[in-house]
C-alpha positions as CSV (number, residue, x, y, z in Angstrom):
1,X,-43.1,-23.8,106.2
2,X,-44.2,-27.1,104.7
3,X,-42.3,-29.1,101.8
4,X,-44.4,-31.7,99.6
5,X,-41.8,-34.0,98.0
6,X,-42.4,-36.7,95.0
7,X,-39.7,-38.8,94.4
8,X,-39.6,-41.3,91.4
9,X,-37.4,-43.3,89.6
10,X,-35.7,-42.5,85.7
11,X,-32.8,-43.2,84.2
12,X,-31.0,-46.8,84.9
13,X,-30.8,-46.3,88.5
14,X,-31.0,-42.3,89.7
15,X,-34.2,-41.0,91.4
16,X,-35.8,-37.5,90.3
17,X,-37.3,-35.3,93.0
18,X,-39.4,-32.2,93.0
19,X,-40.2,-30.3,95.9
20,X,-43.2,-27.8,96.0
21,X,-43.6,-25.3,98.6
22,X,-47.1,-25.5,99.7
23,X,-47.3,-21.7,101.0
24,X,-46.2,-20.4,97.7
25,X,-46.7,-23.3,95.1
26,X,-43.3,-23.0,94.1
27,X,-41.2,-26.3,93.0
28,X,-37.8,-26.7,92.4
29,X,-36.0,-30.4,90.8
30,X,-33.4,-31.0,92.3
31,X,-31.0,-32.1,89.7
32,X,-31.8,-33.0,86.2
33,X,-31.6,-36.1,85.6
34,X,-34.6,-37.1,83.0
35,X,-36.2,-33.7,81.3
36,X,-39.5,-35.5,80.5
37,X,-39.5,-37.7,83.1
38,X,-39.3,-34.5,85.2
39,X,-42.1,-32.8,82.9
40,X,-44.1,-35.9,83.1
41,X,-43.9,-36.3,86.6
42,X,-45.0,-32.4,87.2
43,X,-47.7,-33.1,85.4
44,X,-48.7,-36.2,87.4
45,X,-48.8,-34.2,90.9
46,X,-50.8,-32.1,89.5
47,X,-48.3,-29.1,90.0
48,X,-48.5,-27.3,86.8
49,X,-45.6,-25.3,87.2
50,X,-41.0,-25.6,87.1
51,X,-39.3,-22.6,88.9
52,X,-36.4,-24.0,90.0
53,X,-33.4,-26.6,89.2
54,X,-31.0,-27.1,92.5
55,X,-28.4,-28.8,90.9
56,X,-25.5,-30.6,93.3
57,X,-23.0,-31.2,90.6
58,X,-21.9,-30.9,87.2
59,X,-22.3,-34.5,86.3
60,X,-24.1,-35.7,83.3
61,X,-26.6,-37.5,84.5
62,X,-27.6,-34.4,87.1
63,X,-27.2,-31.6,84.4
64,X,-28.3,-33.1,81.4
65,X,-32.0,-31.9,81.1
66,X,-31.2,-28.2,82.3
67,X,-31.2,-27.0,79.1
68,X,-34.1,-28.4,77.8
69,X,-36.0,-27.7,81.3
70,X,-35.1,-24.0,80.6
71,X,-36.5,-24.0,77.1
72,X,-39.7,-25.5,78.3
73,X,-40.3,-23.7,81.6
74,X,-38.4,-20.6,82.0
75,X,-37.0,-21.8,85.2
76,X,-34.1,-20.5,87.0
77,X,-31.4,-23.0,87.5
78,X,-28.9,-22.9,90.6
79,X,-26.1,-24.9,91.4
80,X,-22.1,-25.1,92.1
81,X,-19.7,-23.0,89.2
82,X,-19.1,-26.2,87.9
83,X,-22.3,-26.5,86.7
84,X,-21.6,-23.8,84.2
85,X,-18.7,-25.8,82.6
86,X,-21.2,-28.4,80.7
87,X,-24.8,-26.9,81.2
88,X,-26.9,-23.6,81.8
89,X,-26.7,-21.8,84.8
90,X,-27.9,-18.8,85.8
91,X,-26.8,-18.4,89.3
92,X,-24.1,-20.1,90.9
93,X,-23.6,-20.8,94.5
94,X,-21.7,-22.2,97.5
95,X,-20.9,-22.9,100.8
96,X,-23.0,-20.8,103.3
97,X,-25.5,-19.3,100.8
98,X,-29.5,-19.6,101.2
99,X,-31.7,-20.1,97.9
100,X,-35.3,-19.3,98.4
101,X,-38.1,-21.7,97.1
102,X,-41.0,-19.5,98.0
103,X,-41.3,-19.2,101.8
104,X,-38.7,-22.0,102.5
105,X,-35.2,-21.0,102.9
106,X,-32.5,-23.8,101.5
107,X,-29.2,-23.6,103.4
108,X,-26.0,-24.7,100.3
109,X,-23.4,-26.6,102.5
110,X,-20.5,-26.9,100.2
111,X,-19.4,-31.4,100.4
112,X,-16.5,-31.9,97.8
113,X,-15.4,-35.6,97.6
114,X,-17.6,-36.8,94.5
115,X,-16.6,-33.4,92.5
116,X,-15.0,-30.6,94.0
117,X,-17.7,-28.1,93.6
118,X,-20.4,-30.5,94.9
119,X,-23.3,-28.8,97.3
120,X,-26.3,-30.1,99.2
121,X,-29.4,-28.5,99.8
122,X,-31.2,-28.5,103.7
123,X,-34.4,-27.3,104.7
124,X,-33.7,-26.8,108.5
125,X,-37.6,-26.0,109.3
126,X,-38.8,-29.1,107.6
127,X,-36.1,-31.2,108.3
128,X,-35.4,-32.4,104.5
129,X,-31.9,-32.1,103.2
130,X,-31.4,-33.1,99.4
131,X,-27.7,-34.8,99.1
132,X,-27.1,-35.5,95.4
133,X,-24.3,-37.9,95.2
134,X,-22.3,-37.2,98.4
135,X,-24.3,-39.7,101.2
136,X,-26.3,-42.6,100.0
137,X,-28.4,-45.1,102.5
138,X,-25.7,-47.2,103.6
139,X,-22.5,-45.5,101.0
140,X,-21.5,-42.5,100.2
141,X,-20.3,-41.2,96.4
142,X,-17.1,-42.5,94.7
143,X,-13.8,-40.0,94.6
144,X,-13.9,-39.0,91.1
145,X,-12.5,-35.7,92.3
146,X,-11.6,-35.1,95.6
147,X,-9.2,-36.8,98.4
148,X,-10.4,-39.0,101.3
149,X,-10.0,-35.8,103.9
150,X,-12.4,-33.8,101.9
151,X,-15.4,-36.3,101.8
152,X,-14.3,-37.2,105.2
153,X,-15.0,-33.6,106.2
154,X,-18.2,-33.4,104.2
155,X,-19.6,-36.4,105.7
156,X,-18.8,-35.5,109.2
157,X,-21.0,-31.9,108.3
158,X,-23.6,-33.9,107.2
159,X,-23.3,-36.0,110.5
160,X,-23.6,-33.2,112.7
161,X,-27.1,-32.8,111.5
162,X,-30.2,-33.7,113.7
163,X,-30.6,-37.1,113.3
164,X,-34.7,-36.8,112.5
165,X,-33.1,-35.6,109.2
166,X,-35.0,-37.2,106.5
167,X,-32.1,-37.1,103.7
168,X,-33.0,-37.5,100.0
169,X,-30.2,-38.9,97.5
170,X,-30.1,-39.5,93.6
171,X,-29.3,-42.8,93.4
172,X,-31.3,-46.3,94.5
173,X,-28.1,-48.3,95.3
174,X,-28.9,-49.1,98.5
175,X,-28.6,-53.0,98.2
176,X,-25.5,-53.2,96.8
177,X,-24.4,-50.8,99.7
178,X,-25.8,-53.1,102.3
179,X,-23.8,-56.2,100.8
180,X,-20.6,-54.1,101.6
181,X,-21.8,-53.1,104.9
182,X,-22.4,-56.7,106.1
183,X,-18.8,-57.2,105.3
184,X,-17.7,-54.8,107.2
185,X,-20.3,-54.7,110.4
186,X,-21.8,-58.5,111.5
187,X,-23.6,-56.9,114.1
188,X,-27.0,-58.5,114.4
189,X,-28.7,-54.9,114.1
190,X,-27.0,-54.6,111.1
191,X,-28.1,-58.2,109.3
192,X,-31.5,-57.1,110.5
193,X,-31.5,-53.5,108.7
194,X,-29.8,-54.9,105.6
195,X,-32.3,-57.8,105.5
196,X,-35.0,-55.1,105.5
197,X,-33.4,-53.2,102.7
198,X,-33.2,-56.6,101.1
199,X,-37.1,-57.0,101.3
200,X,-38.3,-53.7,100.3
201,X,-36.1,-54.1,97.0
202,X,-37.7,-57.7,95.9
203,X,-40.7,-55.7,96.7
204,X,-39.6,-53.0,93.7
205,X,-39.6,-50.6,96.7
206,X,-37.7,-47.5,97.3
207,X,-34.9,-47.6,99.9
208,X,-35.1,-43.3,99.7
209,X,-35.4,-41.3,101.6
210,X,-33.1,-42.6,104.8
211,X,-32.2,-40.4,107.9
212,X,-29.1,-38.9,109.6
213,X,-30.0,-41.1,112.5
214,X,-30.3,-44.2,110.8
215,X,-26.9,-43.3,108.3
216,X,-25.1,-42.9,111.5
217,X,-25.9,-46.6,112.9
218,X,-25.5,-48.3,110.0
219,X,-23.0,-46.6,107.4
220,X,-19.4,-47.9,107.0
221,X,-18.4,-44.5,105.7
222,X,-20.2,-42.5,109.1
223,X,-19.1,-45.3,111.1
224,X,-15.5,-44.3,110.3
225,X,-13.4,-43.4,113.5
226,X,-11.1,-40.7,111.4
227,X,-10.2,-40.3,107.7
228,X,-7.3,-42.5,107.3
229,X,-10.4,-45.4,108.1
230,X,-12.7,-44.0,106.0
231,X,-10.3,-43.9,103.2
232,X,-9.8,-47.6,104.3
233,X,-13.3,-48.5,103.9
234,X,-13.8,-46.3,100.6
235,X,-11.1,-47.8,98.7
236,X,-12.6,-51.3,99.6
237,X,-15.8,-50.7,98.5
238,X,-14.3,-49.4,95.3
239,X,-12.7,-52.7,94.9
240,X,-15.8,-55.1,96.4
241,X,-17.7,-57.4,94.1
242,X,-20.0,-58.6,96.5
């Protein structure tokens, strides 16, 4: 199994992503952030073809070119029950479920914190697991719906992953992430990974995808001890202007 991935920026600050599976030529977005931004970026890879949506949320700014996508492709769009409340969906699912993109199978691990229907996508073969808005390089999402336990919980399933994990998440806020973290970790390795992530962003580069690995070094939310400190550091960063 083999997963081509093309990830590109829309929106103010979210990143698209479309994953084809090269046995089948299948390709799923995860998320709809930009319809023709998805559409134009198809078209780009050369790829000719929309068969999937793997929504994580229900979130506007995830859901809000499913309809459209539909219309113009026929594809079949999956994702949490919430989904259903603000945009199409035609089949819902959850924790422990597998969703096929051609020959690769996509395990659904259930993460509520950010919404409480939130799901991530992993391909355990290839090693690629597609987060939405529940881990970010260096953060982690904002709880708009859950409690501190629950992302707690979902960050520590996403932690027990191997660390070669390459993850893929929505958003490029990766420098404003690293300003918090220095505030909370002066550890030379850190100044030296948040000083890269400085660089590659004066450089207009992406700071996506990061790795299990690398989250678990640096991130104040993985580097938690228990969830009464990660709901420490979470409502700090809620409050930092850094």
């Amino acid at each position: 199994m083999t997963l081509s991935i093309h990830l590109f920026p829309c929106l103010n600050d979210n990143y698209g992503l479309l994953v084809r599976d090269e046995a089948s030529g299948r390709v799923a977005t995860i998320d709809t952030p930009d319809a023709d931004g998805i559409l134009s970026a198809l078209e780009q890879q050369g790829w000719g073809r929309l068969d999937l949506i793997l929504n994580t949320h229900w979130h506007a700014d995830h859901t809000g070119g499913n309809a459209d996508l539909k219309a113009r492709t026929g594809c079949e769009i999956v994702g949490p029950a919430e989904v259903g409340r603000v945009a199409p969906l035609d089949r819902i699912v959850g924790d422990g479920d597998v969703v096929m993109l051609g020959q690769t199978p996509l395990q659904v691990t259930a993460t509520p914190g950010h919404t409480l229907g939130h799901v991530v996508y992993r391909s355990v073969a290839d090693g690629e697991a597609f987060v939405g808005d529940t881990l970010f390089a260096l953060g982690c999402g904002r709880l708009f719906e859950g409690t501190p336990q629950q992302m707690w919980a979902s960050l520590q399933s996403l932690a027990a992953w191997p660390d070669a994990t390459r993850v893929w998440c929505a958003h490029e806020y990766t420098a404003a992430n690293a300003r918090f973290a220095l505030s909370q970790d002066d550890r030379p390795e850190m100044q030296a990974h948040a000083g890269a992530i400085f660089a590659a962003r004066a450089q207009g580069e992406a700071t996506v995808p990061t790795t299990i690995g690398v989250e678990k070094a640096f991130n104040p939310f993985l580097r938690a001890v228990d969830a009464r400190d990660f709901a420490t550091r979470r409502a700090a960063k809620d409050s930092f202007r850094g």
